[in-house]
N, C-alpha and C positions, 0 to 999 in steps of 0.2 A: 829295695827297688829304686826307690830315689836317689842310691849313691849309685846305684848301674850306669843310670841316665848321665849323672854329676859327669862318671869316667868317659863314658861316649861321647860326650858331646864334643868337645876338642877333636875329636878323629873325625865325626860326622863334617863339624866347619870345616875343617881340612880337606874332607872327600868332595864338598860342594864347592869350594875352592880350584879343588886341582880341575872338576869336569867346566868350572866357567873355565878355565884357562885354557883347555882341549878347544875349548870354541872359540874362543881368542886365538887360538895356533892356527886353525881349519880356518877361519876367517880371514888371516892374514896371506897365509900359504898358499890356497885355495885345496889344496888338499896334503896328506901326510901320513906313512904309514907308524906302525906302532912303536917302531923302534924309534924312528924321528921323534914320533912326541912324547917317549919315553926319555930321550933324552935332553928335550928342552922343559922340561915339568924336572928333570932331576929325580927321577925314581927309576925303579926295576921293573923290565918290560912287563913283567906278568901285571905290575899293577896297574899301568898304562892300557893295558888290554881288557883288563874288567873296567876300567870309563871308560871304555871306549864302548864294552859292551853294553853298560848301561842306555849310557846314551845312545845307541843303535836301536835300543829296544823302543825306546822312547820316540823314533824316528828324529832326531835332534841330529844323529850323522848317518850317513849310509855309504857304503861299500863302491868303492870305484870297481866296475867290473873288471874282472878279468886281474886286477894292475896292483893288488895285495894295500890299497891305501883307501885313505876315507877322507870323508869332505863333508859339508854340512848338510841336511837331510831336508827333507818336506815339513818338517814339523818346527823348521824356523821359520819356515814361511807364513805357519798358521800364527805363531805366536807374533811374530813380526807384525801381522797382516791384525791380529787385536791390539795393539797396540798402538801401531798408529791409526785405526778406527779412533780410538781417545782421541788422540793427537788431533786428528785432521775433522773431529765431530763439529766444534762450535764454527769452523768454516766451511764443510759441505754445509751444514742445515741453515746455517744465517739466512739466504738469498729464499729457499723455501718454507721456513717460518714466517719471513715478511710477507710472501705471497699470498700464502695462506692465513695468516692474519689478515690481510687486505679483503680477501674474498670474504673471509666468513665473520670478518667486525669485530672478532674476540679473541683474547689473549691466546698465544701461542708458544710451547714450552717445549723444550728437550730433557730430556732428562736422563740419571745413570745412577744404577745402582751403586749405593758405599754399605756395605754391609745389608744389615736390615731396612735400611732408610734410601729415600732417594734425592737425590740432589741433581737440582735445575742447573744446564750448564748453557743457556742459550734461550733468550724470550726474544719473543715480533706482539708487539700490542696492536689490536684493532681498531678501527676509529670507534668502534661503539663499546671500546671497553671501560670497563665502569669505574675502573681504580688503573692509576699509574703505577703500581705497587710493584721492586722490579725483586722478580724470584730465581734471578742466577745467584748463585750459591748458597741457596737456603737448601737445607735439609726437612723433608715433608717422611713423616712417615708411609711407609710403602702400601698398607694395609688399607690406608682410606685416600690413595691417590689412584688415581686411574694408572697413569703413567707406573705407579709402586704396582701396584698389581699385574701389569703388561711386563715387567721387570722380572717379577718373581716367578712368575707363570712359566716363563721362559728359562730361569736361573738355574733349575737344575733341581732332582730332589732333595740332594742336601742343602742346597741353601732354601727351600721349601720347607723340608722337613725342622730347619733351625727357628726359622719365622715363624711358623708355626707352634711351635713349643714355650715363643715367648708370649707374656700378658699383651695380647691385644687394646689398648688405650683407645676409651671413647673421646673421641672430641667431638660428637655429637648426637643426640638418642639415635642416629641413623647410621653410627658406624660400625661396621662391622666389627663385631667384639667375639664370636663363635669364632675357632678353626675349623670346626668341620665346615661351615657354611664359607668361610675363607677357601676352601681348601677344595669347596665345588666351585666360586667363583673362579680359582686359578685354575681351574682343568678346563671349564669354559674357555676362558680368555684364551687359553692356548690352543684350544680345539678351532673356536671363532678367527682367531688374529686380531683381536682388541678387546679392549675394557673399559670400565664407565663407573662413575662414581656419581650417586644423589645427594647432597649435603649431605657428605659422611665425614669430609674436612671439615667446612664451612656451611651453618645454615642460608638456605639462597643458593650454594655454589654447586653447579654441575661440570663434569667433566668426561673428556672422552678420550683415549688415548690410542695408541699403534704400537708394534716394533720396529725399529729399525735395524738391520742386518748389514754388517761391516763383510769385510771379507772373508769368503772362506763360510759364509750364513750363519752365520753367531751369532744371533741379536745382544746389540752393540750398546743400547739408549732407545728412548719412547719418544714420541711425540704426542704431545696431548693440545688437545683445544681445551677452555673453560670458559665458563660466563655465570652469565645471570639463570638461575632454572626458569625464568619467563620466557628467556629468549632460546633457551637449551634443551628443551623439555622429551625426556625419555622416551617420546616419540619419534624423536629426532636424532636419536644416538647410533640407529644402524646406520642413518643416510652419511654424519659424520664422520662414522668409521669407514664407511666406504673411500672419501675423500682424506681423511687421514693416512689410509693402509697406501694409497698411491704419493702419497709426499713422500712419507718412509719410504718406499720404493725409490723411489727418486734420490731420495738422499742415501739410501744404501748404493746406486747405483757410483754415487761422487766415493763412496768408501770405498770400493774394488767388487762390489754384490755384483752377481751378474744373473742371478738367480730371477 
């Protein structure tokens, strides 16, 4: 079986090859029918017709009416439109992190999932935050972040289903170390539109987090608040979320959200 794989794989590269190149044709053309793109890819119409179908399927091209040629589809624009959501995250949120740090006195964080983990791409510190400590580009596991949780929640069930399957790691008797109790907090969070963490990173540390939705309502990145549990205190985490869930609004709004 492994030598099947070994022989396909050459064809496979070559077939994802030839379909960026359709998009690269369609891109530059504005449109093109199959015979055109069969003969600048350098193959036999028939095979120019199955990428083309592929890709049709996938909404990546679609059919000029009426006029036997194709052009690029809806489904670049979705892809497009996540993409530069990355792109353009740490400059919509800068201006609404600082503000919202400003109002509520405490550290303020974006964040994006990388696999299982999530990474800070954007802090606003508050005057009454207690450490200068700066957390763009750290990796926080997802499980005892708020922001990781608001993440995953949203991620889809196989990236749920993957998170969940791996050892949960204590960094503090408060952290969630059960999947199944992981796995009612994520259906929560996704049901509510936010999540919260009690010293399950850090003893002391509380947090509270949102989604934020790029274009097209893909949640894109989190916004989370954190502090002191003095000043933070679990009584405190709906009113937060309330004010979080409207920043994210706002910064989805700077991504293309219109939702």
């Amino acid at each position: 079986m492994s030598n099947g794989r070994t022989e396909r794989s050459p064809a496979l590269v070559q077939s994802v090859d030839r379909a960026v190149t359709v998009l690269e044709i369609l891109a530059r053309r504005g449109d093109a029918g199959v015979t055109e793109i069969a003969v600048e890819l350098g193959v036999h119409k028939s095979t120019a017709s199955r990428l083309v179908g592929a890709l049709e399927s996938r909404g990546l091209v679609e059919q000029v009416s009426g006029r036997g040629k194709y052009r690029l589809g809806l489904g670049m624009v979705r892809l497009a439109g996540a993409a530069a959501a990355r792109i353009d995250l740490p400059e919509a949120a800068g201006p609404v992190c600082a503000r919202v740090a400003e109002e509520l006195g405490e550290t303020v964080n974006v964040a994006v999932l990388d696999g299982d983990r999530s990474v800070n791409i954007s802090q606003a510190l508050g005057r009454a935050a207690v450490s200068s400590y700066n957390w763009v580009g750290r990796q926080t596991p997802s499980h005892a972040t708020s922001s990781g949780k608001v993440l995953l929640a949203y991620a889809g069930a196989d990236a749920r289903r993957a998170a969940l399957a791996r050892p949960l790691d204590a960094y503090t008797p408060y952290t969630i170390t059960d999947p199944v109790v992981l796995r009612r907090q994520l259906a929560e969070a996704e049901r509510a539109g936010w999540a919260s963490t009690a010293e399950e990173l850090e003893i002391g540390l509380h947090a509270v987090a949102a989604p934020i939705r790029g274009a097209g309502g893909r949640v894109v990145a989190a916004i989370s608040v954190s502090g002191p549990s003095y000043r933070l205190p679990v009584s405190a985490f709906a009113e937060l979320a309330a004010q979080l869930k409207a920043a994210a609004a706002e910064i989805g709004r700077g991504l293309g959200h219109s939702g």
